[in-house]
C-alpha positions as CSV (number, residue, x, y, z in Angstrom):
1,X,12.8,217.3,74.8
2,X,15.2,220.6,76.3
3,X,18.6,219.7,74.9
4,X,20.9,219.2,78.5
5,X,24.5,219.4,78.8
6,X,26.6,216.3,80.1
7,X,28.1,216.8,83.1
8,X,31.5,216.8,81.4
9,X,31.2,219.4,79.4
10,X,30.7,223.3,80.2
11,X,31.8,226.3,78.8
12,X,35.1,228.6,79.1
13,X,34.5,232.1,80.2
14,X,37.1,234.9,81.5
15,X,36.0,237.6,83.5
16,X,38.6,240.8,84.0
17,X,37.8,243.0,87.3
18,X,39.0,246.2,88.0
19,X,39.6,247.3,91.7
20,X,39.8,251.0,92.9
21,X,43.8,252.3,93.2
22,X,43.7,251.8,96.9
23,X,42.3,248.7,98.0
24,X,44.1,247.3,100.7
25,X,46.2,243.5,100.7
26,X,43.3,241.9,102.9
27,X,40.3,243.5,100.7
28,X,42.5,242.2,97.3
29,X,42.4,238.4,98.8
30,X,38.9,238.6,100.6
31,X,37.0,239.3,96.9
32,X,39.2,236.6,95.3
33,X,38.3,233.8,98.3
34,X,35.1,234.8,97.8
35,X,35.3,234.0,94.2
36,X,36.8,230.5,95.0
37,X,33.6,229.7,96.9
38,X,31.6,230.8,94.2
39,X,33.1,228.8,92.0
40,X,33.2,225.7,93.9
41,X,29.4,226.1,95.2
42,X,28.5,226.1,91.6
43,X,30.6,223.5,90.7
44,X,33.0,225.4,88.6
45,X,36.5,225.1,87.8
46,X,38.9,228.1,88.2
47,X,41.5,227.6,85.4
48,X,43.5,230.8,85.9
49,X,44.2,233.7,87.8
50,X,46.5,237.0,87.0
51,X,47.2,240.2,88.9
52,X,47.7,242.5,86.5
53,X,48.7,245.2,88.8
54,X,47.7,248.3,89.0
55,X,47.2,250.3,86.2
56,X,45.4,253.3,84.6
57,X,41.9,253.5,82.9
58,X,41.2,254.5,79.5
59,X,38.3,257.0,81.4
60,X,37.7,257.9,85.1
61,X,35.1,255.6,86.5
62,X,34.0,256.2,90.2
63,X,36.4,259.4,90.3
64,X,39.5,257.1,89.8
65,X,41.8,256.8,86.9
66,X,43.8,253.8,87.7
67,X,42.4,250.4,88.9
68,X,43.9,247.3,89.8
69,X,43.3,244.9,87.3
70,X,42.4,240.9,88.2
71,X,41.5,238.3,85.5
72,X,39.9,235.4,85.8
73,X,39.7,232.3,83.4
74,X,37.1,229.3,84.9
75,X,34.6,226.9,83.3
76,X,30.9,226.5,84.3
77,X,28.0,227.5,83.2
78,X,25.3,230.6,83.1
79,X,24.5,230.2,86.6
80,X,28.3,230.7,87.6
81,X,28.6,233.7,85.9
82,X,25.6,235.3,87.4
83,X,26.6,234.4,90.4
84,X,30.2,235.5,90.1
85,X,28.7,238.7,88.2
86,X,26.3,239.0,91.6
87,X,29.3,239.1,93.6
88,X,31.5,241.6,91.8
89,X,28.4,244.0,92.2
90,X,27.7,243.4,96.0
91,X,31.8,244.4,96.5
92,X,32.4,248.3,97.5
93,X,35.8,247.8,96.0
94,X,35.2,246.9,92.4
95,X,34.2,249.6,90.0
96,X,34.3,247.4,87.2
97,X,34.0,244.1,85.5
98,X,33.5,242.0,82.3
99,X,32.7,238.8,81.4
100,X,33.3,236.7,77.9
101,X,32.4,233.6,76.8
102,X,35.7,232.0,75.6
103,X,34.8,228.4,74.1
104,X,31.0,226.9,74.6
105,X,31.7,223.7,74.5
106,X,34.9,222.5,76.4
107,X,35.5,218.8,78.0
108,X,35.6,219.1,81.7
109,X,37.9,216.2,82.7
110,X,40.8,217.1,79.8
111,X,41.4,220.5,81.0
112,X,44.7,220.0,83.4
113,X,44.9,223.3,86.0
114,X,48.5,224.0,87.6
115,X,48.2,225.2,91.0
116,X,50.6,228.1,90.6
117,X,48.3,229.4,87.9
118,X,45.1,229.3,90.5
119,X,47.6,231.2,93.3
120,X,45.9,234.5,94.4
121,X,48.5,237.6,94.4
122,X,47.5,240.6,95.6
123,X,48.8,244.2,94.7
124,X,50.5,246.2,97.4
125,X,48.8,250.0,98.2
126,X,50.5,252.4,96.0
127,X,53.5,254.1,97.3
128,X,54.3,257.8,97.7
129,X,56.2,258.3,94.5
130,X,53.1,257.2,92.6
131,X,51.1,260.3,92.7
132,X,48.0,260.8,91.4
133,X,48.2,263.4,88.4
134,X,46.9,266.5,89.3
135,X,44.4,268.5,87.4
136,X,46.8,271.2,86.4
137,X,49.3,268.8,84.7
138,X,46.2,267.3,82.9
139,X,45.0,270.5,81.6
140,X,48.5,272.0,80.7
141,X,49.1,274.5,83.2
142,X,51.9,273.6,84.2
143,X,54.7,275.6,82.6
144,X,56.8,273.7,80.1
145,X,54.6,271.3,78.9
146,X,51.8,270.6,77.3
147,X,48.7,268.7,77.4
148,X,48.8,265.2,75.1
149,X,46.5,265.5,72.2
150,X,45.0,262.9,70.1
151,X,46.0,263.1,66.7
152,X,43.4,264.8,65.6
153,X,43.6,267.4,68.1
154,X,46.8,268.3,66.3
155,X,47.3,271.7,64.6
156,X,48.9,272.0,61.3
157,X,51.8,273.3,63.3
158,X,52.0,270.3,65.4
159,X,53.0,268.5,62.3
160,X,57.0,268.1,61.3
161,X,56.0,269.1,57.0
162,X,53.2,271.6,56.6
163,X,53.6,270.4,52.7
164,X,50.4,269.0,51.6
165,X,50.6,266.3,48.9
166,X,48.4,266.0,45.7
167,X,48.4,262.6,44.2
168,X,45.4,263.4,41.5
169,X,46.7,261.9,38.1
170,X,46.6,264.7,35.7
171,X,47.5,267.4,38.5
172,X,50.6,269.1,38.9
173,X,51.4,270.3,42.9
């Protein structure tokens, strides 16, 4: 006999979104209404809801490097998150998301939500002074400065000491 779970029980995922730069107010609150209903269809329960803002990426995706950033914290089950996962996809304006399972087995009816934690807040459209960075700043053109570099990028001139140190017992440096 298939092992079933009660109906007050279900599992805890989060799933984090990430919006291109310039999606407007209206777009912003149309994909998270949309949510809602998915999440009420398939009897789910949103628990939490955070703008994050906008922000930049680790890596370009879709030619943007910064995203608006939405995360999501609900309880349901598989079928919710393939539908919410469905959804996400079907939406022009998101160019990524992720989904975790957080806790598998959480009661239902014990988990209190606060309605100013479920409140929707959209991000306003960048302004002007929020340019994008341009391609010669990126690369180091621009006279002055200098491209960042990863540590191990860095030259040996980079470094403050050029003094290597040999800690091999039995060595003198």
């Amino acid at each position: 006999m298939p092992e079933t779970q009660s109906p007050a029980k279900a599992r805890e995922y989060e799933t984090i979104y990430i919006l291109k730069p310039d999606v407007a107010r209206d777009a912003q609150e149309k994909i998270a209404s949309r949510l809602n209903e998915v999440l009420a269809r398939e009897n789910g329960k949103l628990t939490l809801i955070e703008n994050w803002g906008r922000r930049p990426l680790a890596y370009p995706v879709a030619k943007c490097r910064r995203g608006v950033y939405v995360y999501l914290k609900y309880l349901g089950g598989g079928a919710l998150v393939s539908e919410i996962e469905r959804n996400l996809r079907l939406v022009d304006d998101v160019i990524k998301y992720q989904t975790v399972l957080m806790n598998p087995d959480v009661d239902a009816g014990s988990v209190t939500v606060n309605e100013e934690d479920v409140k929707f807040e959209a991000v306003e459209l960048p302004t002007e002074e929020e340019p994008e960075e341009s391609l010669e700043r990126r690369l180091g053109l621009i006279e002055g400065e200098r491209p960042r570099q990863d540590e191990s990028e860095m030259d040996a001139d980079d470094y403050e000491s050029n003094e290597v140190i040999n800690d091999v017992p039995g060595t003198e440096n």
